[in-house]
C-alpha positions as CSV (number, residue, x, y, z in Angstrom):
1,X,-3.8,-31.8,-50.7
2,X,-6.3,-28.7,-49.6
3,X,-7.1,-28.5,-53.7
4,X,-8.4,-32.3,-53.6
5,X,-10.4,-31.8,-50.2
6,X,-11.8,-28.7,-51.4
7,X,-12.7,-30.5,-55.1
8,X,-14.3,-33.4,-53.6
9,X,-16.4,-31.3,-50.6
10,X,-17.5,-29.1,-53.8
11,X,-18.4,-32.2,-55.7
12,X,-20.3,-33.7,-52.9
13,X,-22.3,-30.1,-52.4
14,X,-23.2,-30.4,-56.6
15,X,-24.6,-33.7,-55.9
16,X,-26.8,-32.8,-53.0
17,X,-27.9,-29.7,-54.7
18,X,-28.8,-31.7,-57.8
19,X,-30.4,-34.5,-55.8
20,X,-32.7,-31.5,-54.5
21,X,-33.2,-30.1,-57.8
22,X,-34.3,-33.7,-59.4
23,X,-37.8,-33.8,-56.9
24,X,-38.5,-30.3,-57.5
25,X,-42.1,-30.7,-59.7
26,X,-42.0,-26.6,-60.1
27,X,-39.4,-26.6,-62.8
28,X,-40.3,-27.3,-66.2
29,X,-38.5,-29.0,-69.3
30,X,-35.9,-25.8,-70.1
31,X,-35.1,-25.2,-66.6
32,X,-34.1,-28.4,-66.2
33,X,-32.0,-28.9,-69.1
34,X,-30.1,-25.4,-68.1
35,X,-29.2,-26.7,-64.3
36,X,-28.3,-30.5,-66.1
37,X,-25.8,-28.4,-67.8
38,X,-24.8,-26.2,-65.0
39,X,-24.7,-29.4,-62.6
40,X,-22.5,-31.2,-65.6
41,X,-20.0,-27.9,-65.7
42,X,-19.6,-27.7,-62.1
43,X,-18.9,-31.2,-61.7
44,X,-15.8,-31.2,-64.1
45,X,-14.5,-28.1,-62.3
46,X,-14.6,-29.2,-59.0
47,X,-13.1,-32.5,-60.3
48,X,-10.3,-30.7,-62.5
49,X,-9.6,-28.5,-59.0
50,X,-9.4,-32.0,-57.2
51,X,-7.1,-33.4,-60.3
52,X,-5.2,-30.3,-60.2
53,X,-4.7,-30.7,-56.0
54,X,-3.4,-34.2,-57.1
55,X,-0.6,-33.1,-59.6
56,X,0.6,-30.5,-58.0
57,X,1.7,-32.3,-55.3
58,X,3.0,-35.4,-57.5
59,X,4.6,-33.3,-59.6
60,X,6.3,-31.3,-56.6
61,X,7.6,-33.7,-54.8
62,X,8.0,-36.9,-58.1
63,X,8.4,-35.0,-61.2
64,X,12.2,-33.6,-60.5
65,X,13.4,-36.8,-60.9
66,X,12.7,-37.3,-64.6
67,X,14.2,-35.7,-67.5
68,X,13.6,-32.3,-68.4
69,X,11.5,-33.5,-71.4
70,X,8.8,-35.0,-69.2
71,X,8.7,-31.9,-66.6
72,X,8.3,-30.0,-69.4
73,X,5.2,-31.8,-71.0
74,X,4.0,-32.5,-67.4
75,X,3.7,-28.7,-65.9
76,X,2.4,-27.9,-69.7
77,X,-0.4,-30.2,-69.2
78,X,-1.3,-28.7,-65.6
79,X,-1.0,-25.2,-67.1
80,X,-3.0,-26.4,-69.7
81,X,-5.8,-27.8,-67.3
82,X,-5.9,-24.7,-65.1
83,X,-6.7,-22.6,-68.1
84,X,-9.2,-25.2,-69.0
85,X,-10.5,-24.6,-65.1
86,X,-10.3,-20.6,-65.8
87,X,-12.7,-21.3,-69.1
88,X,-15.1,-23.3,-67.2
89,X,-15.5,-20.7,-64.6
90,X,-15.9,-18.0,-67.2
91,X,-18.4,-20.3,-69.0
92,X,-20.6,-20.4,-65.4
93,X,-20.0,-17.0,-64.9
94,X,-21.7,-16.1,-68.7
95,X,-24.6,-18.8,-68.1
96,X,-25.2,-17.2,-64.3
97,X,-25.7,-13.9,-65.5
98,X,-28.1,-14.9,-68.8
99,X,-30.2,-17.0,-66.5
100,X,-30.4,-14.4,-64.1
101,X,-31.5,-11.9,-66.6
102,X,-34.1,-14.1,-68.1
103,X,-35.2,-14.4,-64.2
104,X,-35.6,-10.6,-64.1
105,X,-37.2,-10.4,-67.3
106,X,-39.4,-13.3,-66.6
107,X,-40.3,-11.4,-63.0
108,X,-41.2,-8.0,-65.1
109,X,-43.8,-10.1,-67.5
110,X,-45.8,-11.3,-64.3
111,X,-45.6,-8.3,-62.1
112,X,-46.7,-6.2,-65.7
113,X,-49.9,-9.3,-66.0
114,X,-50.4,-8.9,-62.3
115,X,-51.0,-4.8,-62.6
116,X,-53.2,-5.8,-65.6
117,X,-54.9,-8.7,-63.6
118,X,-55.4,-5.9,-60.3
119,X,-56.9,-3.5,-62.8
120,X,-59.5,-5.7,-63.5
121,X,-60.6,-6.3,-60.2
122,X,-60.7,-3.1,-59.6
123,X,-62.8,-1.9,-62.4
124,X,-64.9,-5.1,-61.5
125,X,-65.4,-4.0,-58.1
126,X,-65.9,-0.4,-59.3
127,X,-68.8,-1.8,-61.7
128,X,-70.1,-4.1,-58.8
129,X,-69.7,-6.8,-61.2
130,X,-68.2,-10.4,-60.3
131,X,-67.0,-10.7,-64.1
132,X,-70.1,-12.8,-65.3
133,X,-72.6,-11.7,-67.4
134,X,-76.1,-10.4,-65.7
135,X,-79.0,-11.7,-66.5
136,X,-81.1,-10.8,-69.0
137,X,-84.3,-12.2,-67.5
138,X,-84.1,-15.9,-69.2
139,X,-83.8,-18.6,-67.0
């Protein structure tokens, strides 16, 4: 029962955060095609986690009752879904870090053109120059 209240909370905390993420005007076309696709992958896991909540405690307390060929192909399938679950995360974890490095490298290029842009105004203010061209005595 704790696995389906902590896979539904989590679900309801993706769609908030996704709600947010829909009005914000600062993210462009790649950005938001990377958190549709994070927002799509965290949905299935914290629905799997509820699922998995779900049949666990079925198959605890139902399951026994059958014959051993469905327990068998029943705790195969929840195996087989937590693995699925372990992939997922692994799959978030990869796309977390690759963002996060594009992030840093992204953050290098502007503080590298901010230096450049600094210099400029420096040399600028070093020339007593406001970056137009003086005039050359026509009107």
């Amino acid at each position: 029962m704790v696995l389906v209240v902590i896979g539904l909370l989590m679900m309801r905390a993706h769609r908030r955060t996704w709600a947010l993420q829909q009005d914000d005007r600062g993210l462009n076309q790649w950005d938001r095609k990377r958190l549709r696709s994070r927002y799509r992958r965290r949905m299935q896991m914290s629905g799997m986690i509820a699922t998995l909540g779900v049949m666990l405690g079925v198959g605890d307390a139902l399951i026994w009752e059958q014959g051993l060929a469905v327990i068998a192909v029943y705790w195969i399938v929840v195996i087989c879904l937590g693995a699925w679950l372990l992939l997922l995360g692994m799959g978030d974890l990869v796309s977390v870090r690759v963002d996060s490095q594009l992030a840093i490298k992204e953050l290098r290029e502007i503080g590298e053109h901010r230096k450049e842009l600094e210099a400029e105004v420096a040399e600028m203010r070093r020339r007593g120059s406001n970056g137009e061209a003086k005039p050359n005595g026509r009107k």
